[in-house]
C-alpha positions as YAML, in Angstrom:
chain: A
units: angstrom
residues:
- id: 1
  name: UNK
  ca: [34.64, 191.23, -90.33]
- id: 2
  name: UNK
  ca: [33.75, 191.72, -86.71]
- id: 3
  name: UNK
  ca: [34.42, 195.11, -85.13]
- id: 4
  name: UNK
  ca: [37.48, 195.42, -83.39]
- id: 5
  name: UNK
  ca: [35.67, 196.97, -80.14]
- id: 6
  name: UNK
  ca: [33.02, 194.61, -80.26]
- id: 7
  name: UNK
  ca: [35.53, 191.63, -80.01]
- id: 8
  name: UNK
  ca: [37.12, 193.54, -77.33]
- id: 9
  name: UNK
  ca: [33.90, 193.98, -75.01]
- id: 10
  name: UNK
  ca: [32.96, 190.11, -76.49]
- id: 11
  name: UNK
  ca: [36.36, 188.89, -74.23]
- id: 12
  name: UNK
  ca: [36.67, 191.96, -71.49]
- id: 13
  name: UNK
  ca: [33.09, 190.84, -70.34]
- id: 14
  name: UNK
  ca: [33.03, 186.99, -71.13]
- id: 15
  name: UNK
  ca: [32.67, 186.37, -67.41]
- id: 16
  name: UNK
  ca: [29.30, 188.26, -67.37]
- id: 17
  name: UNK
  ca: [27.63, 186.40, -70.26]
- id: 18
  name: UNK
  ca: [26.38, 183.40, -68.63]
- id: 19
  name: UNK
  ca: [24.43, 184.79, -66.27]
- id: 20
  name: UNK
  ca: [23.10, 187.89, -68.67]
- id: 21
  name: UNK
  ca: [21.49, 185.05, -70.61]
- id: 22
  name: UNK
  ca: [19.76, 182.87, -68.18]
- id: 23
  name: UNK
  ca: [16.16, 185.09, -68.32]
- id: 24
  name: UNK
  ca: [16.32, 184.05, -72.53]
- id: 25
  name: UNK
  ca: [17.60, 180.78, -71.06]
- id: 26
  name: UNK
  ca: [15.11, 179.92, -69.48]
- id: 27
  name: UNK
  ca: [12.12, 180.56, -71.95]
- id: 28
  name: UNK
  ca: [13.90, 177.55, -73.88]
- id: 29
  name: UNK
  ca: [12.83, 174.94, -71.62]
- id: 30
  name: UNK
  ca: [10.04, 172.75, -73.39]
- id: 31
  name: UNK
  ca: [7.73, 173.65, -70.42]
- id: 32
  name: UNK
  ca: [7.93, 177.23, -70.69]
- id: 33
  name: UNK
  ca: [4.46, 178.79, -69.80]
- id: 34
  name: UNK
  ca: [2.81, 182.14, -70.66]
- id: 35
  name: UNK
  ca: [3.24, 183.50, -66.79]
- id: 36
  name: UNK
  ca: [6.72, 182.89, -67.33]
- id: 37
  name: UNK
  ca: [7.07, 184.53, -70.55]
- id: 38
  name: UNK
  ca: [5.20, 188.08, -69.33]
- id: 39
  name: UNK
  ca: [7.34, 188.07, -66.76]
- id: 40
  name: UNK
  ca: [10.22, 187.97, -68.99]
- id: 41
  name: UNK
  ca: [8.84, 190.70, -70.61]
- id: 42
  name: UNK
  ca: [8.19, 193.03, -67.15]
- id: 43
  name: UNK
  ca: [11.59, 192.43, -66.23]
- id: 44
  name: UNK
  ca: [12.94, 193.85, -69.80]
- id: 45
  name: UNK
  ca: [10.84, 196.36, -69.77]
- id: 46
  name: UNK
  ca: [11.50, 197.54, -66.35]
- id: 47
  name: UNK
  ca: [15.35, 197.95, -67.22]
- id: 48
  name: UNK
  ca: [14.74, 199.04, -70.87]
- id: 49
  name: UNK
  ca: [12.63, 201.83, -70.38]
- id: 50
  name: UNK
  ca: [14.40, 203.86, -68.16]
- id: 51
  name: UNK
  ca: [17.99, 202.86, -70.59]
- id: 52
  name: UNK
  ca: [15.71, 203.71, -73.72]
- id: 53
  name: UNK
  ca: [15.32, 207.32, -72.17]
- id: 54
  name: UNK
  ca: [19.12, 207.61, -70.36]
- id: 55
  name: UNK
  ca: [20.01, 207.01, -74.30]
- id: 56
  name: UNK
  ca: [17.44, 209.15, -75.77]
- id: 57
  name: UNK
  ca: [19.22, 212.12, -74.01]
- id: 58
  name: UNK
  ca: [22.94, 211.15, -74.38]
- id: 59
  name: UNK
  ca: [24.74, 214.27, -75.41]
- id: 60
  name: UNK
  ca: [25.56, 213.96, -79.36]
- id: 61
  name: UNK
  ca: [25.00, 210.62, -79.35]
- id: 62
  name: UNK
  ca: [23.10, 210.77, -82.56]
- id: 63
  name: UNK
  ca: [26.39, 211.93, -84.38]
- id: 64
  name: UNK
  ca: [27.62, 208.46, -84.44]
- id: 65
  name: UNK
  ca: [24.77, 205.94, -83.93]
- id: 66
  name: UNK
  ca: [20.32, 206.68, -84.24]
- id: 67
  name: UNK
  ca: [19.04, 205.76, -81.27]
- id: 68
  name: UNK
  ca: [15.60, 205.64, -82.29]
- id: 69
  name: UNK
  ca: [15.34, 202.61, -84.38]
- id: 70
  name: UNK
  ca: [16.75, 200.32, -80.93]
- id: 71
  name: UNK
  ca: [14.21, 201.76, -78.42]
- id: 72
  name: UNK
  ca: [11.69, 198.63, -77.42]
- id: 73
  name: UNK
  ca: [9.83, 199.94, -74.47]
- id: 74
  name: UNK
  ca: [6.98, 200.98, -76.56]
- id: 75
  name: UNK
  ca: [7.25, 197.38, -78.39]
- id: 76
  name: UNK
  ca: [7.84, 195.99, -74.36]
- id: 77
  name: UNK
  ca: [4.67, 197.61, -73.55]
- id: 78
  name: UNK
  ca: [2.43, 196.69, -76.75]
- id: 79
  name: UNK
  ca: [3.52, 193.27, -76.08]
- id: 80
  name: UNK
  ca: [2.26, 193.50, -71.90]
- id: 81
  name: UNK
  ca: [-1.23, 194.46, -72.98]
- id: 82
  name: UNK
  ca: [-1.62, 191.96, -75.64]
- id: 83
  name: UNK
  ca: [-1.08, 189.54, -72.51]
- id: 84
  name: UNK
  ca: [-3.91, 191.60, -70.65]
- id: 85
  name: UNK
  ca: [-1.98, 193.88, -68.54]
- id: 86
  name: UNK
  ca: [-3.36, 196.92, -68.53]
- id: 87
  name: UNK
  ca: [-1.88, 200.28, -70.01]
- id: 88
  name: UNK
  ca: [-1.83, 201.70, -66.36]
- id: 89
  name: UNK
  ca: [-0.69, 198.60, -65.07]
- id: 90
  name: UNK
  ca: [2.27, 198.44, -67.09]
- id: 91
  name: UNK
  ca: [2.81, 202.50, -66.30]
- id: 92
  name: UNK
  ca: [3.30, 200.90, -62.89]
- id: 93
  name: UNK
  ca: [5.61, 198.59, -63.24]
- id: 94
  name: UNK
  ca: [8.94, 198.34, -60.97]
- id: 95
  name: UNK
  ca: [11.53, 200.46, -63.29]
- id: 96
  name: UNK
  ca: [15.23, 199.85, -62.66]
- id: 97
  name: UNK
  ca: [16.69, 203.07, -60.94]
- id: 98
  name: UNK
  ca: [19.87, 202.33, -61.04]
- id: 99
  name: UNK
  ca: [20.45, 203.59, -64.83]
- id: 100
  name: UNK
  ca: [22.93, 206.60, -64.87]
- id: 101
  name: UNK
  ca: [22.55, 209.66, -67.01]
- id: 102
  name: UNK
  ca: [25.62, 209.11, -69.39]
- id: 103
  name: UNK
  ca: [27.93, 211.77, -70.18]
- id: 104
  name: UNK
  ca: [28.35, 211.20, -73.80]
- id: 105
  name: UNK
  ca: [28.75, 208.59, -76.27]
- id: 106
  name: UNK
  ca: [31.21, 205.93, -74.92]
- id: 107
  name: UNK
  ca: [29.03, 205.32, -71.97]
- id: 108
  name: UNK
  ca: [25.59, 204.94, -73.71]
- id: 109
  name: UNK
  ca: [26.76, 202.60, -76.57]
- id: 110
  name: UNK
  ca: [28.90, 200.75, -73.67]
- id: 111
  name: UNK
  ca: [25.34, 200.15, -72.00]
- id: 112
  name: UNK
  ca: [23.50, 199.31, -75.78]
- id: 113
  name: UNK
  ca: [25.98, 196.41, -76.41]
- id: 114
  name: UNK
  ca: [24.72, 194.59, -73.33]
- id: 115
  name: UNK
  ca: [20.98, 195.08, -74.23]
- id: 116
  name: UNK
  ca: [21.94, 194.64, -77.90]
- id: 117
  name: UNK
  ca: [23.63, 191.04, -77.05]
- id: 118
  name: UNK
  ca: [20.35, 189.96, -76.39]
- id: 119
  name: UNK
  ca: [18.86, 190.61, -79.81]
- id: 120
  name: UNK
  ca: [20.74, 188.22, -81.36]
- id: 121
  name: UNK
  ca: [18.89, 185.30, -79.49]
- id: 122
  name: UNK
  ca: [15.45, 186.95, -80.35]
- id: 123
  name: UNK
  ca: [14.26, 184.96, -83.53]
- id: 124
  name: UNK
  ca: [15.34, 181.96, -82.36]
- id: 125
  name: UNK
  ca: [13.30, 182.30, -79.13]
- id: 126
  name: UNK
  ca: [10.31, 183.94, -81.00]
- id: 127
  name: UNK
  ca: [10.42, 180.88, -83.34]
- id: 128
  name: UNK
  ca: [10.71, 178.41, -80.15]
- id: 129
  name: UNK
  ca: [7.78, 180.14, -78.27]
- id: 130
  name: UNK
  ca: [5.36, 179.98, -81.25]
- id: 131
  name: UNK
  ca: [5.62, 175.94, -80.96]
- id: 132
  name: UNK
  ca: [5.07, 176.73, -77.62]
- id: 133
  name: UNK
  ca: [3.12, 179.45, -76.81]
- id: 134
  name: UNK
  ca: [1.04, 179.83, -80.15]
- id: 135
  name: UNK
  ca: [-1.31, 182.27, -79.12]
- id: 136
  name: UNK
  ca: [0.93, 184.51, -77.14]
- id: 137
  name: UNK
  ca: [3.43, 184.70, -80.26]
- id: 138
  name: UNK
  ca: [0.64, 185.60, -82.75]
- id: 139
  name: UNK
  ca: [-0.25, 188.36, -80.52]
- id: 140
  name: UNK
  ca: [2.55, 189.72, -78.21]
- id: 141
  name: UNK
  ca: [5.49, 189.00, -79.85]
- id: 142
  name: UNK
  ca: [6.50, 192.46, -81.22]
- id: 143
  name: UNK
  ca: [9.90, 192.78, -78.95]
- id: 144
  name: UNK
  ca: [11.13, 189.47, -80.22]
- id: 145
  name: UNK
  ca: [10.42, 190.53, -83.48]
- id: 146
  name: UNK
  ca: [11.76, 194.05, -83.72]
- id: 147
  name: UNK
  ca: [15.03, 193.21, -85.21]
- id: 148
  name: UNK
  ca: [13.36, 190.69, -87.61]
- id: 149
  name: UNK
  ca: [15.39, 190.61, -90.88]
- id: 150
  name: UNK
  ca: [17.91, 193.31, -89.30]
- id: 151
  name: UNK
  ca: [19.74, 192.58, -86.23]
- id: 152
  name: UNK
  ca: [22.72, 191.74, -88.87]
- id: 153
  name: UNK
  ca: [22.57, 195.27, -89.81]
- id: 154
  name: UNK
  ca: [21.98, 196.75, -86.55]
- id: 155
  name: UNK
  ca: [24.82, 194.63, -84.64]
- id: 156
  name: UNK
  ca: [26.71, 196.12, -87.77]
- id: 157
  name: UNK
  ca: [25.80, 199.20, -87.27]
- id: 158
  name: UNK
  ca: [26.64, 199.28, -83.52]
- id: 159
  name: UNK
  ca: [30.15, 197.78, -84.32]
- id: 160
  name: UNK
  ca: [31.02, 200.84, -86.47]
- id: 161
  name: UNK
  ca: [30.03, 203.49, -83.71]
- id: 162
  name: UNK
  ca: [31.81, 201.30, -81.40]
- id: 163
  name: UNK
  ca: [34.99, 201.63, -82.94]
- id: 164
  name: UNK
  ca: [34.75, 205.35, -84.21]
- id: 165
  name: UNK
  ca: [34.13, 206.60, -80.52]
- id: 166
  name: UNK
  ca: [36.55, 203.63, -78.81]
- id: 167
  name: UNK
  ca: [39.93, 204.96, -81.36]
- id: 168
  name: UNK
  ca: [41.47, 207.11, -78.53]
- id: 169
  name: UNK
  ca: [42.68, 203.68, -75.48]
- id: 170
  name: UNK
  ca: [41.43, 205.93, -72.65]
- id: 171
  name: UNK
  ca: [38.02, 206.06, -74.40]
- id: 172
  name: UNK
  ca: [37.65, 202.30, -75.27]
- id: 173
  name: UNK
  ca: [38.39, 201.78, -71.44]
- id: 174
  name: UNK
  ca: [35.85, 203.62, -70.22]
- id: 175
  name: UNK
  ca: [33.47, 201.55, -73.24]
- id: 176
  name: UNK
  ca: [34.38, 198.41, -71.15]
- id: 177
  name: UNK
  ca: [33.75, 199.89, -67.69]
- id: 178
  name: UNK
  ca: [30.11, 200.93, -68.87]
- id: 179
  name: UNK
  ca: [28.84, 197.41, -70.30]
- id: 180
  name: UNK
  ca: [30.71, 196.22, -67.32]
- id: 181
  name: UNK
  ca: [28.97, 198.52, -64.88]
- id: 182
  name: UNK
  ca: [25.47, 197.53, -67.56]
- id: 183
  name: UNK
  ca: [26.04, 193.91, -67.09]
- id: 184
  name: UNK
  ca: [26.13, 194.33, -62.96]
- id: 185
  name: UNK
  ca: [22.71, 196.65, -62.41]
- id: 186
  name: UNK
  ca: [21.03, 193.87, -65.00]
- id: 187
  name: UNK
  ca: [22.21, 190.72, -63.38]
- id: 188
  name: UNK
  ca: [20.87, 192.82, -60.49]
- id: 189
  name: UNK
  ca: [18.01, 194.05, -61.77]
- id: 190
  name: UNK
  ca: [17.05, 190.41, -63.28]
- id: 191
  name: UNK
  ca: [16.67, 188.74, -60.05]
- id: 192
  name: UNK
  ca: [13.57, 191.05, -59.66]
- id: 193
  name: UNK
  ca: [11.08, 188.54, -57.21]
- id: 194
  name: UNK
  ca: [8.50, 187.60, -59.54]
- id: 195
  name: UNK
  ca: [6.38, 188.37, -56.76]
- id: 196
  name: UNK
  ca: [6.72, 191.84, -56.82]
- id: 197
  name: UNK
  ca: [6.70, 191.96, -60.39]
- id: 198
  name: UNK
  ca: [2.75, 189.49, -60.19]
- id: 199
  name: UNK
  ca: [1.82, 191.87, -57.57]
- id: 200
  name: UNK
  ca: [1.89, 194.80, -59.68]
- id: 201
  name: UNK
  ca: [-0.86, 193.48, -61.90]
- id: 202
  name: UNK
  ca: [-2.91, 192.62, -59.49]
...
């Protein structure tokens, strides 16, 4: 059975979807290319590291949901050098700067169900890019793969915090207002100019 707050956020923030998919989108095209792909992976991993560490320091967080086991950056990163950026090049990469510090629970898993959404595309991509883009998947695919055989459990697991912190209406609202405010900075963040994002690796 699907969490109750999950299938609230699912409908609250239907409008947003679209457009919060079209950078996985768009590695489905037959033509997809390796340039395209590490940029995919720059843009994720300029809005995931900075989220990774807003999370890492949400206030009792940890009392309801581990955030440890859903940090990527260090899988985002991995991933970037297997391509041949190098480790100071990806230290340098545009980070998104318009994460918040969140005051406690309800606004850091608000923000993890947008990012988490994504996971649920992951092996089907990975398994699209490898009769694509053999090489890179046999060498930089450890993002795509970090939910392998558990993004069941771990949407799951989300769910269940979802609903424990969401049981007071006042707190649920302010849920929805987070993954709505998450789902604005990445739209935002996602129209990063590739440009910018080549230049940075020279």
């Amino acid at each position: 059975m699907m969490s109750p707050m999950i299938e609230r956020l699912n409908e609250d923030t239907r409008l947003h979807h679209a457009r919060a998919g079209a950078d996985v989108d768009a590695l489905f095209r037959p033509n997809v290319t390796s340039t395209q792909y590490m940029l995919f992976l720059m843009r994720a991993y300029g809005f995931e590291a900075p989220l990774d560490a807003a999370v890492a320091m949400t206030p009792r967080l940890e009392v309801v949901l581990d955030p440890r086991p859903r940090a990527r950056a260090g899988l985002l990163a991995q991933d970037l050098m297997a391509l041949g950026v190098r480790p100071a090049e990806v230290t340098d990469l545009p980070m998104c700067l318009a994460i918040p510090q969140f005051r406690g629970a309800a606004e850091a898993l608000g923000w993890l169900y947008v990012v988490e959404r994504t996971t649920l595309a992951h092996d089907l991509l990975r398994r699209h890019l490898a009769t694509r883009l053999p090489l890179e998947m046999d060498s930089a695919a450890a993002y795509l793969s970090s939910y392998a055989g558990v993004v069941g459990k771990r949407w799951q697991e989300l769910g269940a915090a979802l609903d424990h912190v969401s049981e007071h209406p006042a707190i649920a609202d302010r849920v929805v207002a987070s993954a709505e405010e998450a789902f604005r900075c990445r739209q935002s963040w996602s129209t990063q100019d590739a440009a910018s994002l080549a230049r940075s690796v020279g």
